[in-house]
C-alpha positions in Angstrom: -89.1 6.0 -72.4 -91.5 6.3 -75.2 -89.9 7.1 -78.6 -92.8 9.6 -79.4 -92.9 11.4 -75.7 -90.0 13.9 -75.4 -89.5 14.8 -71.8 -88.8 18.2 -70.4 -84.4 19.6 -70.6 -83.0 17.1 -68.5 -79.5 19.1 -68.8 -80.1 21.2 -65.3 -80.7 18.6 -63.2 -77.9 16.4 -64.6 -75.6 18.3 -63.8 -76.5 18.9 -60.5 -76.8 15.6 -59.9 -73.1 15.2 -61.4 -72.1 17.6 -59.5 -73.5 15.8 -56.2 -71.7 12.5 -57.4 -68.2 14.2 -57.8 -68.4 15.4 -54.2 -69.1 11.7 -53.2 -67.0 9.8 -55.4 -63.9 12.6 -53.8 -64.8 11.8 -50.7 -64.3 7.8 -50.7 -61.5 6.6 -48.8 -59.5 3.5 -49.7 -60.8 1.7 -46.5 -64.5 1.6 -47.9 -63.9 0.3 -51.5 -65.3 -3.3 -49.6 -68.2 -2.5 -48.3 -71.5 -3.6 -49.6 -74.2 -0.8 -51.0 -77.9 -1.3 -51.3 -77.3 -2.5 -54.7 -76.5 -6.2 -54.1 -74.5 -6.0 -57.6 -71.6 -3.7 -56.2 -69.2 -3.1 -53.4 -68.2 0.8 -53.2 -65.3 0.0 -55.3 -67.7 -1.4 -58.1 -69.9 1.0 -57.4 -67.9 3.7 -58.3 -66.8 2.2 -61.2 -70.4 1.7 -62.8 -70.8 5.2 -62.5 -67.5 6.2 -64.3 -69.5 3.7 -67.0 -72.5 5.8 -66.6 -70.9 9.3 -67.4 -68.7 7.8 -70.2 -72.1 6.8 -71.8 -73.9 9.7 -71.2 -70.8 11.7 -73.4 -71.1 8.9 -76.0 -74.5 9.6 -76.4 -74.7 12.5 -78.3 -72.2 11.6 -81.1 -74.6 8.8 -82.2 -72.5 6.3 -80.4 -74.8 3.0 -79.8 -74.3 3.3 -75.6 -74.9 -0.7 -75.6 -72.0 -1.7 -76.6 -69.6 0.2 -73.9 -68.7 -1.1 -70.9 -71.6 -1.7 -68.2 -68.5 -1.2 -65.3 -65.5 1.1 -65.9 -62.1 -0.5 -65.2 -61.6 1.5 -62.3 -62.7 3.8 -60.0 -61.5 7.4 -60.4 -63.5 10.4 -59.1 -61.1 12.6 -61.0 -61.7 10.8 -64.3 -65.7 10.7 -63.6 -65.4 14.8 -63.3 -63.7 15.4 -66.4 -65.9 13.0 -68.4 -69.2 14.9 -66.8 -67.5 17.9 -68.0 -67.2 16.7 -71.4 -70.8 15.7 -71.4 -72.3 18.9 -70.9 -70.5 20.1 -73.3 -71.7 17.8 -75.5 -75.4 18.1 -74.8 -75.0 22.2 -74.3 -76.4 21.6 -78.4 -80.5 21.8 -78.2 -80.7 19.7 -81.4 -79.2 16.9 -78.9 -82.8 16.7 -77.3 -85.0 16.0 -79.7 -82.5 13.7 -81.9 -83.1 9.6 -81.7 -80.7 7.9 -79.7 -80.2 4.3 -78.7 -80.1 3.2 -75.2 -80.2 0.0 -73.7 -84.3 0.9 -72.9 -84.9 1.4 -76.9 -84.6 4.1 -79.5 -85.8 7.7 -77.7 -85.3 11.0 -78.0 -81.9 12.4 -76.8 -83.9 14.0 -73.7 -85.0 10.6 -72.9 -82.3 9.2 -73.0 -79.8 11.8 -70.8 -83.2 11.4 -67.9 -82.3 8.0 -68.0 -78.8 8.4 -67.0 -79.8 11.6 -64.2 -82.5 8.9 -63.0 -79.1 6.1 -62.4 -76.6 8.7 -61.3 -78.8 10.2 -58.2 -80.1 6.1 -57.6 -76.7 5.4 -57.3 -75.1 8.4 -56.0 -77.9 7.6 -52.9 -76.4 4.1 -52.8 -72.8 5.4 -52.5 -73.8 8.0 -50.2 -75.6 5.4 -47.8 -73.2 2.9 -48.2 -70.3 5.6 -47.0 -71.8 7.5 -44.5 -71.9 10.6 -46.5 -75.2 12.7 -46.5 -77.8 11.1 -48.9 -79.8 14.2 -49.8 -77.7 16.9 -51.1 -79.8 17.9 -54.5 -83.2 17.2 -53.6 -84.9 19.5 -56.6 -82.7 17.4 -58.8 -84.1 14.3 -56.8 -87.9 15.4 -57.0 -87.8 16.3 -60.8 -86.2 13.1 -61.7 -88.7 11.0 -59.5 -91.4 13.0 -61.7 -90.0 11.3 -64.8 -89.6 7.9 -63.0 -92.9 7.8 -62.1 -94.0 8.5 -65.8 -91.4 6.7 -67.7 -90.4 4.1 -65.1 -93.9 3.2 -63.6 -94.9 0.5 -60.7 -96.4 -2.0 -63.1 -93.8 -2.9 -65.8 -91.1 -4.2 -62.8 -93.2 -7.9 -63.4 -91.3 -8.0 -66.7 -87.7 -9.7 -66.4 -86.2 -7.5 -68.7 -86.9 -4.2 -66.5 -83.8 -3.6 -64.4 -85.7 -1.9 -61.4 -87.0 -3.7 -58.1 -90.4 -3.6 -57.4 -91.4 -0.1 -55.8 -91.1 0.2 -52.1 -93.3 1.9 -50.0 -91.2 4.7 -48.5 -91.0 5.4 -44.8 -92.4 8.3 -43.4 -90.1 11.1 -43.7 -88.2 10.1 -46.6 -87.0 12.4 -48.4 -87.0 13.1 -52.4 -83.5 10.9 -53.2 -84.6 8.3 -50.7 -87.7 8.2 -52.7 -86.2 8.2 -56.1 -84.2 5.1 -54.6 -87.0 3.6 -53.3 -89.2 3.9 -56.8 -86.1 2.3 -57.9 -86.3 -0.5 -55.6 -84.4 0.3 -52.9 -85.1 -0.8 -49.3 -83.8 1.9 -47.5 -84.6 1.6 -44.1 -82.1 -0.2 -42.8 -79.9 2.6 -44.7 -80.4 5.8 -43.1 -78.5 4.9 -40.0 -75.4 5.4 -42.0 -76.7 8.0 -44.2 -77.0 10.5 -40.9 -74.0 8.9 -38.4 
């Protein structure tokens, strides 16, 4: 996100969408840590874990801490431990000065608004991965979901996934129907089609 561009309070919606991720990581079953998600890079169990990672960035953020050099993938996947750290996150952000103040991410230097959208924009992506993956119901926060694809689609947009560097698939078309977190997912790359059987068992 552009250093000079500070995006609307991103604090609302993040923790919805924490919220939304809670309820799924709680609901995981030991059986399921195998099984693939639509991102090729994790199993559930992985999964899970990267999302621990995500939360314990998104607390580190507003202490100055450069996020880069934590751990991309938590050592282990703990829904309980994933609440409390959310917790301690919007505590941390609950100061406004937070928004506006220059934070590095692994996207650049950006304003702290920037920065937390980032991490709502990989927590609903990849709560809609664990929900899919799990059979769980994909579209639990979709104001959350629309909002954040608002910002995607400003901040994130269709042309720069050519560059190597970018971390997000090229956009897929969604199917008619979708819904707003099957969209976000899909502006992230996801192919979700073959998904939403599981999504809605």
């Amino acid at each position: 996100m552009n250093a000079q561009t500070t995006p609307p309070d991103p604090r609302p919606v993040f923790a919805a969408a924490t919220t939304w991720v809670t309820e799924l990581l709680s609901a995981v079953t030991a059986d399921q840590f195998a099984a693939p998600t639509p991102c090729d890079d994790f199993d559930v169990r992985t999964l899970g874990a990267h999302l621990l990672a995500t939360a314990q960035r998104a607390a580190a953020l507003p202490a100055g801490v450069d996020v880069r050099s934590m751990p991309f993938i938590a050592d282990r996947f703990d829904a309980q431990e994933y609440a409390a750290v959310v917790a301690r996150a919007l505590e941390l952000w609950s100061d406004d000065a937070t928004l506006t103040a220059p934070l590095q991410v692994p996207w650049g230097e950006v304003p702290g608004a920037g920065a937390l959208w980032g991490y709502v924009n990989e927590s609903l992506v990849h709560g809609w991965d664990l929900a899919v993956a799990t059979g769980q119901p994909s579209e639990a926060v979709p104001k959350a979901a629309a909002a954040t694809l608002a910002i995607a689609r400003q901040f994130i947009p269709a042309e720069i996934r050519e560059d190597p560097n970018v971390p997000f698939g090229v956009v897929v078309e969604p199917r008619d129907g979708a819904v707003p977190t099957e969209t976000l997912a899909n502006w992230s790359g996801r192919r979700s089609a073959a998904w939403i059987p599981a999504a809605t068992r």
